[in-house]
N, C-alpha and C positions, 0 to 999 in steps of 0.2 A: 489573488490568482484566479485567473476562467479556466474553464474548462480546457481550452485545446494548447493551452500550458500548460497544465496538470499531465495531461494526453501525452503531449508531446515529449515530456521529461521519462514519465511511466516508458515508452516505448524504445528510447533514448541507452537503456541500460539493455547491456552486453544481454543479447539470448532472450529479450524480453518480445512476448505476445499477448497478443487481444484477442480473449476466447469469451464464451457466452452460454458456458456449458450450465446454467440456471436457469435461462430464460432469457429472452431479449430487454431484462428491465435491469439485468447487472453485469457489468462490463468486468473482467477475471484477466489479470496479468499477472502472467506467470514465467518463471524463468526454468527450465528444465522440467515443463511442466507440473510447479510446480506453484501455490498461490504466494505473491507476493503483494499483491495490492487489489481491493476490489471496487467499484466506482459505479454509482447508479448509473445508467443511462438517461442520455438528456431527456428532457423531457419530462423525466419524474418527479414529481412533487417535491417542494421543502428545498433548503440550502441547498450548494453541491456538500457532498461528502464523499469520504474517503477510509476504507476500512483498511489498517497497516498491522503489519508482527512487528514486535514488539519485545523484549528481555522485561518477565516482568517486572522486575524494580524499578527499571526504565519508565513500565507502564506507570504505574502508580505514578511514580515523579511525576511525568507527563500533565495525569488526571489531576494530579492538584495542581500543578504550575497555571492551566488555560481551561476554562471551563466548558470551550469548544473540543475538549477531548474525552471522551467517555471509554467507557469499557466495549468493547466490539461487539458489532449488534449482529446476532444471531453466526456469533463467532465463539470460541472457546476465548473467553473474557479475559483468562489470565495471561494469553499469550498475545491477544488482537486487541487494538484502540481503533476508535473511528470519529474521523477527526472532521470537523464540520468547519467548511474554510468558507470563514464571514470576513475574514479581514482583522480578526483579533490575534491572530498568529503569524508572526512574520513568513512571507512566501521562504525565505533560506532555511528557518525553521522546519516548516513543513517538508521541505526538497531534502534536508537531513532525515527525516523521519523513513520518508521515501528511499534515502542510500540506505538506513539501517535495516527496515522491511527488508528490503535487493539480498543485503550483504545476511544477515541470517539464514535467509533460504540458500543462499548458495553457500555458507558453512556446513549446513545440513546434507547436502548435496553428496553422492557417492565419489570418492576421487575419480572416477571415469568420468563422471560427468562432468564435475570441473574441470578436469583437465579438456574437454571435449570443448567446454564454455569458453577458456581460454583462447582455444585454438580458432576462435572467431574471430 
């Protein structure tokens, strides 16, 4: 998976935006401003990656299933993985991880704001 596929699915979900509220070296998409996925900015060193929420047990599973998925860097570990897309992880895999990330945070969500989400 490239980048402006990653991008494009990221944006793709209902209420979702690209905010930069870190710095210009970390891309933040959030749904009711809210973080659901975080994504270096091109440019920056190393593989692409991808930092997602996560149900911990889910994590876990994850982290031993693919070895491109670790504990979320500079994330609260037990709830964040950040997933380093080399090509070891099926792209459908990853776009799952991407719906579950989405759909947690807008469980989390006050019902005005779901309801608000919907009505998009």
């Amino acid at each position: 998976m490239d980048r402006q596929t990653l991008t494009d699915y990221l944006l793709s979900m209902k209420g979702a935006t690209e905010e930069i509220p870190f710095g210009p070296e970390t891309l933040v998409y959030k749904v009711s401003g809210k973080m659901f996925a975080l994504v270096p900015a091109e440019g920056e060193p190393g593989p692409l990656t991808i930092n997602l929420k996560c149900e911990p047990g889910q994590a876990l599973f994850l982290r031993d299933l693919y070895p491109a998925v670790r504990p979320g860097y500079y994330m609260n570990k037990t709830h964040w993985n950040t997933v380093t897309i080399d090509g070891s992880i099926p792209d459908s895999e990853i776009l799952g991880m991407v719906d579950d990330s989405y759909d947690l945070v807008v469980k989390g969500l006050t019902r005005a704001a779901r309801e608000a989400l919907e009505r998009l």
